[in-house]
Phi, psi and omega in degrees: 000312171317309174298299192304328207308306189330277260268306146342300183291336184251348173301309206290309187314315212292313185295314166277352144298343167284307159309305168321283213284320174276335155060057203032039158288144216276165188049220182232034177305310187302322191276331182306312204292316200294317184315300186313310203287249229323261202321321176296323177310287227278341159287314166301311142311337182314143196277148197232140178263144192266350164292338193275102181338289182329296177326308185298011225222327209296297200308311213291298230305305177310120172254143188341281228319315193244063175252312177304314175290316173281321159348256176348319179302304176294326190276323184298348177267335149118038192259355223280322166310313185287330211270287177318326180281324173326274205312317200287321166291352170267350143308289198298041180220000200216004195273353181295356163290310181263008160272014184239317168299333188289347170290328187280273179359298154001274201293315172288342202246333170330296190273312157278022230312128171206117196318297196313343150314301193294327179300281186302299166351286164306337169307307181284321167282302176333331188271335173282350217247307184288339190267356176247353171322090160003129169287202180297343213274287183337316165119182200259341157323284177331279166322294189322292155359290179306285214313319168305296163333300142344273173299329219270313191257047176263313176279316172283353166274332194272151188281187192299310197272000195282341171321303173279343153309332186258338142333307184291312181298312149356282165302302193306341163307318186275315156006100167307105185220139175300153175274145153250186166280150192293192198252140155232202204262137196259147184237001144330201227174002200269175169272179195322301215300342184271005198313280191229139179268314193284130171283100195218159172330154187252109153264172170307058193237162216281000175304296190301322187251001149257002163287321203291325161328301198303293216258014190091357188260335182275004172265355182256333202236003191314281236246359165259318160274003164283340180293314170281003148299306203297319199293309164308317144347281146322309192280319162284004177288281187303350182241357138252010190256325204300115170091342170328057218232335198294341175212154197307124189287308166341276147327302186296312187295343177305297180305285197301351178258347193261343171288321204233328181296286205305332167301308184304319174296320187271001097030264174290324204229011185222014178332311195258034164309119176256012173195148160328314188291307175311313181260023141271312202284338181290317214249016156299321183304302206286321175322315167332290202276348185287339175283299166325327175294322173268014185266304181301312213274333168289300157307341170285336182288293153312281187338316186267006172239027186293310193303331185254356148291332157306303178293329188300318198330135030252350186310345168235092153255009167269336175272315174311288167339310188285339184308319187300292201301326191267004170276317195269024183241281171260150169289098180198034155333305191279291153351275192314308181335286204290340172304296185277352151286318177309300180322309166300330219252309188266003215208340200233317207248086161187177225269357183267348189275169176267129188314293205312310177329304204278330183282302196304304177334306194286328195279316171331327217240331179271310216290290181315325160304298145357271170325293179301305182245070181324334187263342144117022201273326195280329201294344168289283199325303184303312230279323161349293218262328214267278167351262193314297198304336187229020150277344195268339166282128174263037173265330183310319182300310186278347206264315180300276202300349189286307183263343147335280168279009155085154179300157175328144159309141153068010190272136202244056177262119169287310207308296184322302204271012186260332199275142172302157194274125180293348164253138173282156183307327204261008125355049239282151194251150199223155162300141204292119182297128188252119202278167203225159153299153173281151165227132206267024186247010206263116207305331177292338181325136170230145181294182176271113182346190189241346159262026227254158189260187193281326188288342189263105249247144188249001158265063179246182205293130201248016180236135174260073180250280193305340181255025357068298163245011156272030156264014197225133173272008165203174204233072166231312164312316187267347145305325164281334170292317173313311183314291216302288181307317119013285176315308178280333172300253018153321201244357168253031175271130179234195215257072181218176200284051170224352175319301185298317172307251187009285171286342148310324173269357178302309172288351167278323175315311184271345165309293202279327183261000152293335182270023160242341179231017171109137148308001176255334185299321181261037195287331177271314157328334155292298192317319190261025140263305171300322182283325169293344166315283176317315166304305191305317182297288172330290209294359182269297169315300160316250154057278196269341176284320176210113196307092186218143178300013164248105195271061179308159162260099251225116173208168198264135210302301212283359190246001161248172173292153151301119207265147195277132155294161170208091219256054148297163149201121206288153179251148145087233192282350169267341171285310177304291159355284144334292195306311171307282160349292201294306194274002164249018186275312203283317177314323161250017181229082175272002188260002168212171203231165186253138126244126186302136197246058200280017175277352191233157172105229173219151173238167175238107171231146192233099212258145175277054209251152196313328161254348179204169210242149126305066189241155187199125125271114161261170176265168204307324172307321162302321201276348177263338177260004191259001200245336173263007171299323214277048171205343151183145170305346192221143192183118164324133161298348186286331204263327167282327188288326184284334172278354183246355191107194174301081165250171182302092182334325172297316172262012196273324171305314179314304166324291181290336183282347163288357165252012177250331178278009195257004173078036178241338190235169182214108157313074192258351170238218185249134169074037188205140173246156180203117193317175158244064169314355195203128229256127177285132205299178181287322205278333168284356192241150177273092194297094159285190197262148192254013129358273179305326183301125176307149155252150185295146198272181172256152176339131175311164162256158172304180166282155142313162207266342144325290176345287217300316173340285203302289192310315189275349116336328166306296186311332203260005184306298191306322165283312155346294155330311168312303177285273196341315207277302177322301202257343190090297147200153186208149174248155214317352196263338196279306205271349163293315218284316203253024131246023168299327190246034165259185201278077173125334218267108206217018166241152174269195211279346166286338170259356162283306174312358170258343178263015229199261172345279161337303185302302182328297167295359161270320162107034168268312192249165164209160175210141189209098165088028181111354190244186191191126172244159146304129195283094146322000000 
């Protein structure tokens, strides 16, 4: 049973397959006719060798009409399937012909790389790619089929290098070259080498780039041609932009890709365009990112010259500008950030640059931003590290007020008046901006940008003076830095007809800096402009009751800075002088006294020697030892530093050596002096360079207002201690709180914590988790 059910059943298959193919024609007419249709296709389709003339010719030999017709044959027979796998094994069996042409080509652009190999290579599988193409008649199924077929082992043939070879081929489209004609696909017999013989420029012409369409490569090679766009790009960027900076750029490069790019592009991505508008609407996408590239390539470009676009400032305000512009393009925020923190880190912030140096960088560095990023977020970001790096100089304080106020009146600091001002004249002054809460009621409010840090505040200080003193966590430093600098100024006027212009332009200085930190702040700054007044007066008065060479500067002890002590003590006529002087001060001043500051100011002298006149202005020390010459000619260093007081040896030498180059003392053993009446020949005297000679130097300066900070800190060591010792440990917010009720104690917790630190590195103290003990 089994057997018949088979044999039936194959009977049944056998019949209707028989039917298919013979398709009810009578006998077996139907099946002769398929046969015919079967040899024809599978001939028409057969992979053809395209060297062999004969070969190349048998497909003309076939006409549409019964191409069409074994077409027909096959689909009413349903064979049109068995019939595609045929044609496709029979490519993969016939493509080792165009993998061995495609090894030579290979092998020739190996030894010249010269693109136009690579040119013909495409040519020639293009001409194999068209000679084994199904015709039309088969339908696009069919075609589809071959080309996926086609390509697939098109692609597993070409070697490693052809990516860069066709790259190469690439370029040389874009390459500025006389044109030739373009190439077209050869439809010879001849071989790769007789493909195309002349080597010559490659042009951009659309023959080239629709083979490479036709066989697959720009959708397979997409990022390598877009990469020699991009790579021209670059190149042209970098050799006409690198250092460009006094005007904007952009717009010209812009202009230079719609000349020279945008022709090569619409080439590729816009061929079968029939109107301008149309290969406009083609070439948007791509136009997009070629813009985008050069917006990016320009800001990388910038990014990496920013620190020398600063310092250029304002001559590069055409590169801020393009920065602003190619920042709102691309993302690349974070780059320019990390750059110019480096930049800053290697070139700006270390112990060879000079503060004033490091100050101009930064207010250089708030302007340029500024420009770039109007809501300030890289100017926070940068500016950190520039902030902490010059709270860590203990110079920064005098260097801002130093150009606050401007060089001395009258003054022989070249340096000072040679260096640019970190604020401009035309800057209008204003008061030190103190930032505020926001306010979110405010209808102009804008949120804080989306990279802005948690810390960063969108009402910060906007003129740079106040940003200048907000790297200082209160403006009480630099009001004692103004007293300080004030002081010394004030106290290097010396008694000649410019004195009074001198202290006049000082009170205009401070006139102009009241309006930024306040009238109460600069109330001791008044007081020490009313004593030069107040002096200036007193001595007219002395003066006129009694006639005397010694002009003091008369100022009030609690309201100036602390002044360095000293225990000279001028000897012979100059203490009578003094003494003279004191007492007709207390005569009109009967509720105060004078105490003498005799280490500071100039003497003028004028010495009387057996052959010659003298004039010196020395500073007073010289002028004491030299007053004790006048009581015996010869003296010991020992024996003046004990008549004139405790001073330093070193410097008590400095002193005599200045009467010795001026030929008035004579070294004759070490450390013995001996007066000179009578001027000595040139060949006996020791010429210096007169370089080298002291000059009366200038008034010491006062301590600095860290200084005087630190000394008065000093004074509360002791109630410290007290508690440490009592309580054990306590920690800084306990020991701020409970030296709030010693006398006079008025800093705060960020500067107790720095005297504390300090105290630390001395081995007074120790800490551990916030708490502070005495170091036992």
């Amino acid at each position: 049973m089994a057997n018949d059910a088979f044999s039936a059943q194959v009977a049944a298959k056998w019949q209707e397959a028989f039917q298919r193919l013979n398709r009810e024609a009578p006998g077996v007419s139907g099946l002769i006719s398929f046969s015919q249709a079967w040899n024809l296709i599978t001939e028409v389709l057969r992979p053809k060798d395209l060297r062999d003339p004969v070969e190349a010719q048998k497909r003309q030999q076939f006409s549409p009409a019964d191409v069409r017709l074994a077409l027909n044959v096959m689909v009413e027979s349903r064979r049109l399937p068995p019939l595609l796998e045929i044609f496709i094994e029979g490519i993969r069996k016939s493509f080792p012909i165009i993998t061995g042409e495609i090894s030579l080509f290979m092998q020739e652009y190996e030894n010249t790389h010269d693109p136009v190999t690579i040119q013909k290579l495409v040519f020639r599988v293009l001409h194999w790619y068209k000679g084994w193409s199904p015709p039309t008649e088969l339908g696009q199924g069919v075609i589809n089929a071959f080309t996926l077929s086609f390509q697939t082992h098109l692609f597993a043939a070409l070697p490693p290098t052809f990516a860069s070879a066709f790259k190469a081929l690439c370029a040389a489209t874009l390459t500025p070259a006389p044109l030739s004609t373009p190439s077209t696909p050869s439809t010879s017999t001849s071989t790769p080498q007789q493909a195309i013989s002349a080597q010559s420029s490659i042009p951009n012409s659309p023959a080239l780039w629709d083979a490479f369409s036709q066989l697959g490569f720009i959708d397979r090679y997409e990022s390598i041609v877009a990469s020699v766009g991009y790579e021209c790009i670059e190149e042209h960027v970098q050799s006409t932009c690198k250092g460009r900076w006094d005007k904007p750029v952009i717009e010209e490069l812009r202009a230079w890709m719609a000349g020279r790019v945008v022709p090569w592009m619409v080439v590729i991505y816009a061929r079968g365009a029939a109107s301008p508008e149309e290969a406009r609407t083609m070439l948007q996408g791509v136009g997009s990112r070629f813009d985008f590239h050069i917006n990016k390539t320009l800001c990388d470009l910038r990014t990496s010259e920013i620190f020398d676009i600063i310092i250029d400032f304002p001559d590069s305000m055409g590169a801020l500008q393009d920065l602003k512009e190619c920042l709102q393009r691309v993302d690349q925020r974070t780059s320019l950030v990390t750059s110019l923190r480096k930049a800053n880190q290697k070139r700006l912030l270390h112990p060879g640059a000079a503060t004033k140096l490091i100050l101009s960088q930064y207010v250089s560095t708030i302007k340029c931003l500024r420009i770039v990023d109007p809501p300030g977020v890289l100017l926070y970001k940068v500016a950190d590290p520039i902030r902490r790096y010059l709270r860590s100089r203990p110079d920064t304080i005098r260097a801002i007020v130093s150009n606050l106020v401007g060089p001395a009146a009258g003054g022989d600091d070249d340096d000072e008046e040679d260096e640019d001002p970190l604020v401009d004249e035309n800057e209008p002054i204003v008061p030190l901006h103190q930032p505020d809460q926001e306010d979110l009621t405010d209808p102009n409010w804008d949120p804080e940008p989306v990279d802005a840090g948690p810390e960063f505040r969108t009402n910060k200080p906007s003129d740079i003076i106040s940003t200048l003193v907000s790297i200082y966590d209160s403006k009480d430093l630099f009001v004692k830095e103004l007293q300080v600098l004030l002081a010394q100024r004030l106290l290097s006027i010396k008694e000649d007809t410019n004195g009074f212009e001198r202290v006049e332009k000082e009170r205009r200085n401070i006139e102009i800096l009241k309006i930024r930190f306040g009238e109460a702040a600069l109330q001791v700054c008044e007081v020490m402009l009313k004593d030069m007044s107040d002096s200036k007066r007193i001595d007219s008065h002395i003066q006129a009751q009694h006639t005397s060479v010694v002009h003091p500067t008369i100022i009030s002890r609690h309201f100036w800075p602390t002044l360095e002590s000293s225990t000279i003590t001028m000897p012979g006529q100059f203490q009578e002088m003094q003494e003279r002087y004191a007492r007709e001060f207390t005569v009109f001043k009967p509720d105060k006294k004078l105490k003498w500051l005799p280490h500071l100011g100039t003497v003028h002298l004028e010495l009387h020697l057996e052959d010659r006149t003298v004039d010196a202005d020395v500073p007073p020390l010289e002028a004491a030892f030299i007053e004790l010459f006048s009581q015996k000619q010869t003296w010991s260093l020992d024996e003046l530093i004990a008549d004139v007081g405790g001073i330093d040896r070193s410097a008590a030498l400095k002193a005599l050596l200045t009467w010795v180059d001026l030929g008035v003392l004579k070294e004759d053993e070490e450390n013995m002096f001996r007066l000179l009446e009578f001027e000595e020949d040139e060949g006996e005297r020791i010429i210096r360079d007169p370089k080298n000679v002291p000059t009366a130097p200038d008034v010491p300066p006062p301590t600095t207002a860290q200084q005087q900070q630190a000394e008065q800190m000093r004074v509360y060591w002791n109630f410290i201690q007290g508690m440490l010792t009592n309580f054990g440990s306590l920690p800084i917010d306990r020991i701020q709180t409970m030296l709030k009720f010693a006398p006079g104690y008025d800093q705060r917790v960020d500067q107790l914590a720095t005297f504390l630190e300090a105290a630390r590195r001395e081995g007074l103290v120790t800490s551990m988790d916030g708490v502070w003990r005495l170091n036992r």
